[in-house]
C-alpha positions in Angstrom: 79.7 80.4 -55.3 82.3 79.1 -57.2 82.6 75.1 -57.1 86.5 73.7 -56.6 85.5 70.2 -55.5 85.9 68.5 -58.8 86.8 64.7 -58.2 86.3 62.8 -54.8 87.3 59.3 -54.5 84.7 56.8 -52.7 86.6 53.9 -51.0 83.7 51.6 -51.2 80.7 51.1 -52.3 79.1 48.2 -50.3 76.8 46.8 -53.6 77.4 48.1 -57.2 76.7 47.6 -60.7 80.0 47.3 -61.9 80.8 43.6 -60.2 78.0 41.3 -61.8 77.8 37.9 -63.9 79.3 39.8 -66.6 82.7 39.9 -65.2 82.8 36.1 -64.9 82.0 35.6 -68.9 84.0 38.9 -69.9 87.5 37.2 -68.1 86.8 33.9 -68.7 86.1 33.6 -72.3 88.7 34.0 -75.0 88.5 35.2 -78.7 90.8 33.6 -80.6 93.6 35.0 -80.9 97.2 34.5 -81.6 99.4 33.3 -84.9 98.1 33.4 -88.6 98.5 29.8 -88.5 97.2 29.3 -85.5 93.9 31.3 -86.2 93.5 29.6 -89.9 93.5 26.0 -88.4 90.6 27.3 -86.2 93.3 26.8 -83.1 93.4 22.8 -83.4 96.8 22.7 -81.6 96.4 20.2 -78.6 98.2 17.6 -80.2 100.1 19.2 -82.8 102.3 21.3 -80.9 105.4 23.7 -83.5 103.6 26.5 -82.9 104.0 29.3 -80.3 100.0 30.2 -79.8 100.0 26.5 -79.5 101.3 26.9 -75.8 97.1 28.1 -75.2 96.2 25.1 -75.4 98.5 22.7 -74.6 102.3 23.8 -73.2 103.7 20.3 -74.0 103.5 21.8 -78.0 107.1 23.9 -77.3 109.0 20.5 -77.0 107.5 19.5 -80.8 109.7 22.2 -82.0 112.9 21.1 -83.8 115.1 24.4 -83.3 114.9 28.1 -81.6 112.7 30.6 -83.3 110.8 34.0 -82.9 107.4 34.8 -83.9 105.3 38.1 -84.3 102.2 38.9 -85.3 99.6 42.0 -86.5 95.6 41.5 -86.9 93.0 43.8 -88.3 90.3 42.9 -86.1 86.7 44.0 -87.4 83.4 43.7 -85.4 80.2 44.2 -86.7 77.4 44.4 -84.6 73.8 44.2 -85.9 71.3 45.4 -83.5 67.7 45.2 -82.9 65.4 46.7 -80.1 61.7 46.8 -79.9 61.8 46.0 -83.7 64.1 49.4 -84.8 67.1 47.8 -86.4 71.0 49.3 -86.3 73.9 48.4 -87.6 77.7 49.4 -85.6 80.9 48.5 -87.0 84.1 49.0 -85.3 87.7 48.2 -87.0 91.3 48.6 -85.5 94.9 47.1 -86.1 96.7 45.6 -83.3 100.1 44.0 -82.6 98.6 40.6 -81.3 101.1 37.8 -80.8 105.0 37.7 -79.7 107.2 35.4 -78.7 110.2 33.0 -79.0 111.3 29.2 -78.1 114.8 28.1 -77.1 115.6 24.3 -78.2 118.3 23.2 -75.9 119.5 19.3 -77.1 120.5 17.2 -74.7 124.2 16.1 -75.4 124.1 12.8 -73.2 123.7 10.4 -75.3 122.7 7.9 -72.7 119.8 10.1 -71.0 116.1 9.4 -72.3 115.7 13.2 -72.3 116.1 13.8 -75.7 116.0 17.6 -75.5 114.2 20.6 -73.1 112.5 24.1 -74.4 112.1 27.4 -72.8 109.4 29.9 -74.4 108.2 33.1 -73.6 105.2 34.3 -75.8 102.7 37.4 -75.3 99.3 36.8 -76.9 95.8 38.9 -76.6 93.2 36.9 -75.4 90.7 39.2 -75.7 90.3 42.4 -77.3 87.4 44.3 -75.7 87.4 47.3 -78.6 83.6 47.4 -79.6 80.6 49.6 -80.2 76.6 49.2 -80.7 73.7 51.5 -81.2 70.2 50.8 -80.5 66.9 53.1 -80.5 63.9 52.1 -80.4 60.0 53.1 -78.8 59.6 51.3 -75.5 57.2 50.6 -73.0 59.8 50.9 -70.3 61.1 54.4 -69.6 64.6 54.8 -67.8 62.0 55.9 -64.3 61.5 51.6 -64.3 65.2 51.7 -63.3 65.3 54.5 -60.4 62.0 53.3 -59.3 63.1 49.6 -58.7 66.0 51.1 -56.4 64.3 53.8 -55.2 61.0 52.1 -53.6 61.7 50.8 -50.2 64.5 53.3 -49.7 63.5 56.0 -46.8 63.5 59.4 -48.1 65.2 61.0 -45.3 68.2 59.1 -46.0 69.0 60.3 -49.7 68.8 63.9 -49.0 71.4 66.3 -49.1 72.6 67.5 -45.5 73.2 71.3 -44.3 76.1 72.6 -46.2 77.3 69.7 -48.1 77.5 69.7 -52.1 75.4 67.6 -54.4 77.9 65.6 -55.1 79.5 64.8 -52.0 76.0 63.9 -51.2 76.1 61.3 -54.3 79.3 60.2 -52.8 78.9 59.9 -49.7 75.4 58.1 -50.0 76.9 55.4 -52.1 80.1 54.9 -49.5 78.0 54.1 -46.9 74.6 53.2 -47.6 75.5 51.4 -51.6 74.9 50.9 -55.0 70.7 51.3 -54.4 70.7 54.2 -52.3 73.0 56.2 -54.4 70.8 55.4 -57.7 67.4 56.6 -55.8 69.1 59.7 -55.3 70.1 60.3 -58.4 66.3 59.2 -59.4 65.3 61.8 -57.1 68.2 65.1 -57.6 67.6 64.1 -61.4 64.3 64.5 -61.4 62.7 61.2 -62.5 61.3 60.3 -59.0 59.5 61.9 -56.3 58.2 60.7 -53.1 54.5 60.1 -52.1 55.2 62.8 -49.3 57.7 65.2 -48.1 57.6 62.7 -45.1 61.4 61.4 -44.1 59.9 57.9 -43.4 58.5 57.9 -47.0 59.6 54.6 -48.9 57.5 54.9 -51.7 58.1 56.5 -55.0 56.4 58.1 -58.1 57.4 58.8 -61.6 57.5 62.9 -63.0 57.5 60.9 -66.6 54.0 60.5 -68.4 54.3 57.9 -71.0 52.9 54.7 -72.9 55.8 54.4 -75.3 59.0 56.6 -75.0 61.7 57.0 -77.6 65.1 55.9 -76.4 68.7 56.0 -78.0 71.7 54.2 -76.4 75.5 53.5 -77.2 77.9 51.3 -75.9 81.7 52.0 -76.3 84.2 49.3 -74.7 87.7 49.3 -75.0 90.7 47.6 -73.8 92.1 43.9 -73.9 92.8 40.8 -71.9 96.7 39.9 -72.4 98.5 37.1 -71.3 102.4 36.7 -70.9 103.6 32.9 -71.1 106.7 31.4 -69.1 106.9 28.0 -70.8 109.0 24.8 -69.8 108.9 21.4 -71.8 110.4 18.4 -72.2 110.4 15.4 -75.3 111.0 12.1 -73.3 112.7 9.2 -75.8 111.2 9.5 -79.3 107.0 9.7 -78.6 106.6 11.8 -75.5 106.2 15.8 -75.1 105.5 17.4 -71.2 105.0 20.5 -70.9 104.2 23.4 -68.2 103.3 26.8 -68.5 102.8 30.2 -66.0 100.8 32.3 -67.5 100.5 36.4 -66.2 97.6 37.7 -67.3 96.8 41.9 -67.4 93.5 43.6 -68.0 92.1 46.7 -68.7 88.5 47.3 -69.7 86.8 50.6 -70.1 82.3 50.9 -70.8 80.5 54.1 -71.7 76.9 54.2 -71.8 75.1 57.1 -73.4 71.1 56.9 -72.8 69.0 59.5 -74.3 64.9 58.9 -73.5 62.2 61.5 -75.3 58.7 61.0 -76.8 56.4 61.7 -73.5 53.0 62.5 -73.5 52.8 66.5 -74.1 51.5 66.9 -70.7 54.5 65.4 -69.1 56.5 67.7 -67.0 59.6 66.2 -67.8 60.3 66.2 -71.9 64.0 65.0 -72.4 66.4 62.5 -69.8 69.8 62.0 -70.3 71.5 59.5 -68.3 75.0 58.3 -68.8 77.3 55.5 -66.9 81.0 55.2 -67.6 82.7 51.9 -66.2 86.8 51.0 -65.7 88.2 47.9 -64.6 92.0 47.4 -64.1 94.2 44.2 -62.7 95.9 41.6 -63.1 95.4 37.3 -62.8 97.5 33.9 -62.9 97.3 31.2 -64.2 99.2 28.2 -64.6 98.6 24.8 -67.3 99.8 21.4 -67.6 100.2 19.3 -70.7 101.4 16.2 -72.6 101.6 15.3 -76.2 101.9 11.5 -77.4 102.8 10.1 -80.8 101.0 6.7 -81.1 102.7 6.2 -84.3 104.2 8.0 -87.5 100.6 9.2 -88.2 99.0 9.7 -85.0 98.9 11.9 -82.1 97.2 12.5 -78.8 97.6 15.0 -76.6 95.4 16.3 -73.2 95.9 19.5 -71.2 94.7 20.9 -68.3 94.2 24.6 -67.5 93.5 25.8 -64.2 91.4 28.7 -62.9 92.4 32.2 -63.9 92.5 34.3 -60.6 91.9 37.7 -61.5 92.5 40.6 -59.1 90.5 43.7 -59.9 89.2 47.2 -59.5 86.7 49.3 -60.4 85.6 52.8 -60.9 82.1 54.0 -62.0 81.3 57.7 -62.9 77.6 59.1 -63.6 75.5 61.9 -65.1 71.9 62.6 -65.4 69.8 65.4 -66.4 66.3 65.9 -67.6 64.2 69.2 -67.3 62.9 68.9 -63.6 66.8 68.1 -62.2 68.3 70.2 -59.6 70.4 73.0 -61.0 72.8 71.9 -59.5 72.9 68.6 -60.9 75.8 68.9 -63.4 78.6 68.7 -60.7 78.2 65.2 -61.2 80.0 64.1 -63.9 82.5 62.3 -64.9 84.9 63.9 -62.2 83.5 62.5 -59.6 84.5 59.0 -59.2 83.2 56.0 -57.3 86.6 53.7 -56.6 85.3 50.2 -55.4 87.9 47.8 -53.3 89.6 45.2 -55.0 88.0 42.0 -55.2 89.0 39.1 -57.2 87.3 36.8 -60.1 87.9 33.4 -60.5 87.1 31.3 -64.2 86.4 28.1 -64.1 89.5 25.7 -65.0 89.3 23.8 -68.6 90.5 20.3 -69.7 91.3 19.9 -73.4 91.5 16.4 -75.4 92.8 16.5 -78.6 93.6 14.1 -81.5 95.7 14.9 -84.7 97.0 13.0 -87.5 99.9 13.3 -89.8 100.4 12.5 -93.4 103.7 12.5 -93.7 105.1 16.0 -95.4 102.0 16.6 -97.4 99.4 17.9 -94.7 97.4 17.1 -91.3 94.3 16.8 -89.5 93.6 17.9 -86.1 90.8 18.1 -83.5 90.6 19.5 -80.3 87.7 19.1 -77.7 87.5 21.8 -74.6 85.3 21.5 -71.7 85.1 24.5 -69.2 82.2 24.6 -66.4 80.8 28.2 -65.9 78.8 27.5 -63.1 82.1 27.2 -61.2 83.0 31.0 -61.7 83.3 33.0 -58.3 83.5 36.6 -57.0 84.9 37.1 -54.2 85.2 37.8 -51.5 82.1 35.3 -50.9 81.3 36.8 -47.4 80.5 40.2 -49.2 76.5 40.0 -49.6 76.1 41.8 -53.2 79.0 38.7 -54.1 76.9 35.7 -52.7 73.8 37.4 -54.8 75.9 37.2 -57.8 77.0 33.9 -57.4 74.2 32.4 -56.8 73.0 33.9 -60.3 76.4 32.9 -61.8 75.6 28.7 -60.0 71.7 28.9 -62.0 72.6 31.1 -65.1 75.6 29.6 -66.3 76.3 25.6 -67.5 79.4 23.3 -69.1 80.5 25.0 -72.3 82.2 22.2 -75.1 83.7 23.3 -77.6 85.0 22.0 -81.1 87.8 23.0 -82.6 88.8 20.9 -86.5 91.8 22.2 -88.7 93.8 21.2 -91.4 96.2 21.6 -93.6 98.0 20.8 -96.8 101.2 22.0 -98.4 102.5 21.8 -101.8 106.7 22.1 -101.5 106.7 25.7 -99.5 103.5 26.5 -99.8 100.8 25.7 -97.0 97.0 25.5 -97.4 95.0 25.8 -94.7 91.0 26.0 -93.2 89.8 25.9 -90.0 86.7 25.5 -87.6 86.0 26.0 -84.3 82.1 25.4 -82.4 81.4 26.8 -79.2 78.9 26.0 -77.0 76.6 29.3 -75.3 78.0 29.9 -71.3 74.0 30.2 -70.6 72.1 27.3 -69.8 69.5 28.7 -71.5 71.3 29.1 -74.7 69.7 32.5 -75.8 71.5 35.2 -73.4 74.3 34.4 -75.6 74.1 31.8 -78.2 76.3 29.2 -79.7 79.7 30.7 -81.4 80.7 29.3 -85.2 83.9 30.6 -86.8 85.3 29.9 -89.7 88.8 30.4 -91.1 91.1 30.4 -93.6 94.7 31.1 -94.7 98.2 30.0 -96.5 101.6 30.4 -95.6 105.0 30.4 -97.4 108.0 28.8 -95.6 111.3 30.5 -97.3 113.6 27.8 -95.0 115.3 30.0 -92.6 111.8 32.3 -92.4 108.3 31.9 -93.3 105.1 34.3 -93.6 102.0 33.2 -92.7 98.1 35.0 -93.1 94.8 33.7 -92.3 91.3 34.9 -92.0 88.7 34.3 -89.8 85.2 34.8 -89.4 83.1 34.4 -86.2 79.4 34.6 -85.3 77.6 34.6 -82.3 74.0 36.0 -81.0 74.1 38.4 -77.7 71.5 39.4 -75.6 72.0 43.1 -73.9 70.1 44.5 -71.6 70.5 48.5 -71.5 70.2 48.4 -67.6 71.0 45.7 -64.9 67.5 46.8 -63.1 64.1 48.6 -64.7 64.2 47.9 -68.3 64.2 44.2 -69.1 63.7 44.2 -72.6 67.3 43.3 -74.0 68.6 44.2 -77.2 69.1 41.3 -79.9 72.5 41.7 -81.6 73.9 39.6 -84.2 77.8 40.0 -83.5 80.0 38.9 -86.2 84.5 39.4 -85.7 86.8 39.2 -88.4 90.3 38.7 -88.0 93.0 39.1 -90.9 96.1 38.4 -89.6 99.5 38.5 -90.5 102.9 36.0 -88.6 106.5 36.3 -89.8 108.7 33.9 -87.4 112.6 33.9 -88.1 114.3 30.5 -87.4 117.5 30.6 -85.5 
């Protein structure tokens, strides 16, 4: 018989894969981003302000600026990722152009000459946060086959209840399963239709499971594709009060879209093993939206010195998901290929909060030939939060996200020098690892670079930055533990023209 069902839609799945401690890092942490000079001073803005990617960090920096202007920017972003598992080493690289910074500030002077408000700035800037675009291979000969992961969902799980009923299709089964029994159920019966698991007995009451695989090392090959981006669009308001005082408040709109293919490929079992070759595949999409709002104020102590301090408040992110799946191996039910990719789990929205951050920064001026600046961030990860917190799978999650994650500081040092219209300028930024461990993902270092060209009504900036960090990635979230090791390096190169009006 011919099959027509082709896509179902599951309106819940009461614990899943897709919402884990992952989405608290992967929304709350930001690459940096934003204008050429921004990115070459390493993002040292706090207290420095005249600069529209300056608003990130402190929205009191609008006021600094002495007229209206617009600002765009372009970045080739490159990502490197070299990866190591069970000692077979690989190296990805991924490289794409994208349109990362716009925006404008109106300076509006106040014309009373007896009002302490010396003048008021409205800004509106668009800036990518994050870009999610990336890609890693790994392969390697492990002692942990992909039947680790059905099995550790699988035992405990009563057979009767992942079988297919009279006259219903595989994969409404698969659907149906995972709308009202969850996330484990539906994976034992994929373990089970895909041929990887079997049960003790043919018994209904059965709860125990055994592997079809024979192994002591199997051959395994796995890819990660993500796409997508974490934007942000910036309603700014600030304020300079008498000669030495900037205030400044910003709503921030943030919109995501994140997308995760996993191809797994597992080979290598003992010739007497039944089952020779597994595929299994996992394709992951996450779209919504968050808000945000900050607070901040700039200080001039004296000609030479500035302070400023900001305050950032949670990002609450409303999302959804959708997970698709596809296994096969050579003992899988024929009929196993109607699930695909067509048929779609849809979870209900939830939301992510990120911890808020403070920001403390000091900068000082010499005069017209240059700067230093130095910013200090502190953000608590622990504080992160799925929710709803009634939902089970969510308290589970944040209970991991309360042990697993710590207080991240982070350093960020820039300068600059110009010579008449040309500006020289280098950049550092440290940033502590989210873990409090410190090896799931390490420390981040980044370096940077760059020089601009002020032609008095225009000027063009560039800068180039280099980041490195260590990351930790487990293939599964369940059965196989060993993580892959990657070394993760980004380069930015980015361009800023900004027109002054």
């Amino acid at each position: 018989m011919k099959r027509y069902l082709t896509f179902v839609i599951l309106m819940a799945c009461a614990i899943g894969s897709a919402q884990n401690i992952n989405e608290a890092l992967r929304y709350g942490t930001e690459n940096l981003q934003g204008t050429a000079r921004f990115q070459a001073m390493g993002g040292a803005f706090g207290a420095l302000g005249g600069d529209l990617s300056s608003l990130n960090i402190n929205p009191a920096g609008s006021a600094v600026f002495s007229n209206s202007l617009f600002t765009i920017s372009g970045s080739n972003y490159h990502i490197n990722n070299d990866a190591r598992y069970f000692g077979d080493a690989n190296i990805t690289k991924d490289n794409n152009f994208e349109m990362n910074q716009l925006g404008g500030v109106f300076v509006f002077r106040n014309t009373n000459p007896n009002s302490d408000w010396q003048k008021f700035t409205l800004a509106f800037s668009y800036d990518l946060v994050n870009n999610f675009d990336n890609e890693y291979y790994v392969s390697g000969s492990s002692n942990q086959g992909i039947d680790t992961y059905f099995s550790e969902y699988a035992q405990g799980t009563p057979f009767g209840s992942i079988l297919v009923q009279d006259g219903e299709f595989l994969e409404e089964a698969y659907l149906d399963i995972g709308a009202f029994q969850g996330y484990s159920d539906q994976q034992a019966f994929l373990g089970y239709y895909g041929g990887i698991l079997d049960p003790e007995t043919e018994d209904d009451a059965n709860t125990n499971y055994v592997s079809n695989t024979l192994y002591d090392f199997v051959d395994q090959d796995f890819i990660r594709r993500t796409t997508g981006y974490n934007s942000k669009f910036t309603v700014n308001v600030a304020s300079q009060y008498k000669e030495d005082i900037y205030l400044g408040a910003s709503l921030n709109f943030h919109s995501v879209l994140y997308t995760q293919y996993d191809e797994f490929t597992e080979g290598g079992y003992e010739p007497n093993s039944e089952i020779t070759r597994t595929t299994f595949d996992n394709y992951l999409e996450t779209e919504g939206n968050g808000f945000s709002f900050s607070l901040g104020a700039i200080a001039k102590l004296n000609d030479n010195v500035r302070l400023g301090g900001s305050y950032q408040s949670p990002t609450w992110y409303r999302l959804e998901d959708n997970t698709s799946q596809r296994i096969n191996s050579d003992l899988a039910d024929e009929e196993i290929n109607f699930i695909n990719f067509n048929i779609v789990n849809l979870f209900e929205k939830y939301t992510v909060k990120t911890p808020s951050k403070l920001t403390g920064s000091l900068a000082v001026i010499f005069a017209k030939d240059g700067l230093l600046s130095f910013d200090y961030g502190y953000q608590d990860f622990s504080q992160s939060e799925l929710r709803p917190t009634s939902d089970p799978s969510f308290q589970t999650v944040n209970s991991q996200i309360a042990s697993d994650l710590g207080a991240v500081s982070t350093f960020r040092l820039g300068g600059e020098y110009r010579i008449q219209q040309v500006s020289l300028r280098a950049g550092y930024r440290f940033e502590q690892s989210p873990y409090a461990n410190g090896n799931t993902i390490g420390d981040l270092n980044a370096i940077s670079g760059g020089i601009g060209y002020n032609f008095g009504g225009s000027k063009l900036d560039f800068s180039l930055s280099r980041s490195q960090q260590d990351v930790s990635e487990r293939l599964f979230n369940a059965g196989i533990t060993t993580p892959a090791m990657i070394d993760r390096g980004i380069t930015n190169a980015t361009l800023s023209y900004t027109i002054n009006f």
